[in-house]
N, C-alpha and C positions, 0 to 999 in steps of 0.2 A: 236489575242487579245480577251479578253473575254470580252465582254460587257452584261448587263442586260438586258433582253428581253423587247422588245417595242410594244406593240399595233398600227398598223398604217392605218386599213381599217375595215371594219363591211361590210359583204356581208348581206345586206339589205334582199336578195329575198331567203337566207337559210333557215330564218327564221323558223321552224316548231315545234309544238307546238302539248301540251294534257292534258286533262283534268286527275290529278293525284287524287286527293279527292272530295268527292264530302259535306261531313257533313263538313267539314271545307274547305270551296273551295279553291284548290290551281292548276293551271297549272304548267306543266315543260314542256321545251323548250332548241332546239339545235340553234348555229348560229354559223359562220363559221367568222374568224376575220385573216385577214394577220398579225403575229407579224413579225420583224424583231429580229432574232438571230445573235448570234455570226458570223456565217458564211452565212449568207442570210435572203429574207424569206420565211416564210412556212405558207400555209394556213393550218390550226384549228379548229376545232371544240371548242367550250365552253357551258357548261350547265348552265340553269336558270331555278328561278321557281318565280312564281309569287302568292299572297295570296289576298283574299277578306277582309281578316281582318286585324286587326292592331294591333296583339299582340307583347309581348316586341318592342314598337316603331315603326313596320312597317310602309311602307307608304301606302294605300292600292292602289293596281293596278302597283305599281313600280314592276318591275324583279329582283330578286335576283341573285347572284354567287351560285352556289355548285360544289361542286367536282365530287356528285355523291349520291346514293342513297342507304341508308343501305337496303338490302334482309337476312340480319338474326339478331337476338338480340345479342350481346354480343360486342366481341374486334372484331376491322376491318378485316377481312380477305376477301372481295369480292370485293378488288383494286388492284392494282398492289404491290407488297411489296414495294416501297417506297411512292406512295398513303397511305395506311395504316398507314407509321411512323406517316407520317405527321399527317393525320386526327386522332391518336392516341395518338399525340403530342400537339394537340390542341384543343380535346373536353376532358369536365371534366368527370374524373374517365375510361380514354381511352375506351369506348364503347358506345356504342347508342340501341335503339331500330330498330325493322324491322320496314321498312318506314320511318325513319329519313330523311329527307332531309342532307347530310353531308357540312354543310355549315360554321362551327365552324373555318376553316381557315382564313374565310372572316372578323370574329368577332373578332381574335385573337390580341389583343393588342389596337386595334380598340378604346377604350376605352377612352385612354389618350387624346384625344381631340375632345371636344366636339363639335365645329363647323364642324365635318364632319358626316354625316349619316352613323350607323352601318351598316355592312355588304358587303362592298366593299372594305374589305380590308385595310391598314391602311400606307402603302410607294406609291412608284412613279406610281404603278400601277391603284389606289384610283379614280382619276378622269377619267379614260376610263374605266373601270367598272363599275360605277358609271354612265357612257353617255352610254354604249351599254342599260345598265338596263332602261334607261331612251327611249332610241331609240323602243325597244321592249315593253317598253307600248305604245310609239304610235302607233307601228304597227298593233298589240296586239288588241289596241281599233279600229282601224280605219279596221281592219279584213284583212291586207298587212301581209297574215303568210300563209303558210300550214300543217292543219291539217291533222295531222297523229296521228290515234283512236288507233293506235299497239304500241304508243310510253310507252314503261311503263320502271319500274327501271331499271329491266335487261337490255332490249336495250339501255336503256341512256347510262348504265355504260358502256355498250359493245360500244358503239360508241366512247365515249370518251379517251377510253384507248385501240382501235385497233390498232392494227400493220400493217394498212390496210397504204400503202404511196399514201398521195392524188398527183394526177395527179402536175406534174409541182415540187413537194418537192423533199427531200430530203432523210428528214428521215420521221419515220412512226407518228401518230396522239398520241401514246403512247407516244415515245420519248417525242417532242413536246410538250404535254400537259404536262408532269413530270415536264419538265425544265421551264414552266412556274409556273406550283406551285411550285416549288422548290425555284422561284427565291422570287414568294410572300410571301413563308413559312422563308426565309432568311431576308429579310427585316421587317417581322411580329419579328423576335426573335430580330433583333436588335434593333429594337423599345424598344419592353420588357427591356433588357438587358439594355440598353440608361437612359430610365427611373428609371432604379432601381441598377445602379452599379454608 
């Protein structure tokens, strides 16, 4: 039976984090989260970044979602080929600049209702993304993280889409991580769709 992927644990002491910019201060951060899948579950990795400032709306000191971290200017090529669709499918004029933060999936459809804060995405997934990001600023503040100075885009992205099978899983941190954007890139379009068919 196929059911839609669940969030059900936030490994508190994964937490690890790095200072990404420094003229516009933003960190990015890894944390490891149990979803329950179709056939079990799997621990994951997920990426954050978090801003000092409070442009288009931010909150400042809240954690963000991304997918990942553009390293070249133009159309997506430094994801998986269905990373890519997606983050292709859902930033305007399919490409971005080096250093993007790729976080346009979380934004995507988002819109349509205002009582919920941009950037967590906008189906069932919304309010646990929304609480990890919220989880990680207090750690965040309260200095309950491990800094890691090597963490930069390249490793993000390599982390987040390794083939690496964590201890106790199944399948690999790729798989995994695909099927969970896939499943918010799915309810993000129905949304869309919903709204305007």
């Amino acid at each position: 039976m196929n059911i839609s992927p669940r969030i059900l644990e936030v490994h508190k002491k994964s937490f690890c984090a790095n200072v990404y910019s420094v003229k516009h201060f933003r960190m990015i951060g890894l944390i490891d989260v149990n979803i329950l899948f179709y056939d079990g579950v799997e621990r994951v990795t997920l990426a954050y970044y978090s801003s000092s400032g409070t442009n288009n709306g931010k909150i400042k000191g809240l954690w963000y979602p991304i997918v990942g971290i553009k390293t070249t200017t133009g159309s997506f090529i430094e994801f998986t080929d269905y990373l890519n669709f997606v983050l292709s499918n859902s930033t305007n004029d399919s490409m971005a600049e080096k250093g993007w933060l790729a976080k346009s999936l979380f934004f995507y459809a988002a819109f349509f209702d205002d009582s919920m804060i941009e950037g967590f995405s906008c189906g069932k997934h919304y309010e646990d993304l929304l609480n990890i990001g919220k989880t990680l600023k207090y750690l965040y503040e309260n200095d309950e993280f491990c800094n890691i100075n090597f963490l930069d885009a390249h490793m993000l992205n390599d982390i987040v889409t390794s083939k690496k099978i964590y201890r106790g899983n199944r399948h690999s941190q790729r798989e995994n991580y695909e099927l969970f954007m896939r499943d918010i890139f799915i309810q993000a379009q129905n949304s869309f769709d919903f709204h305007f068919n």
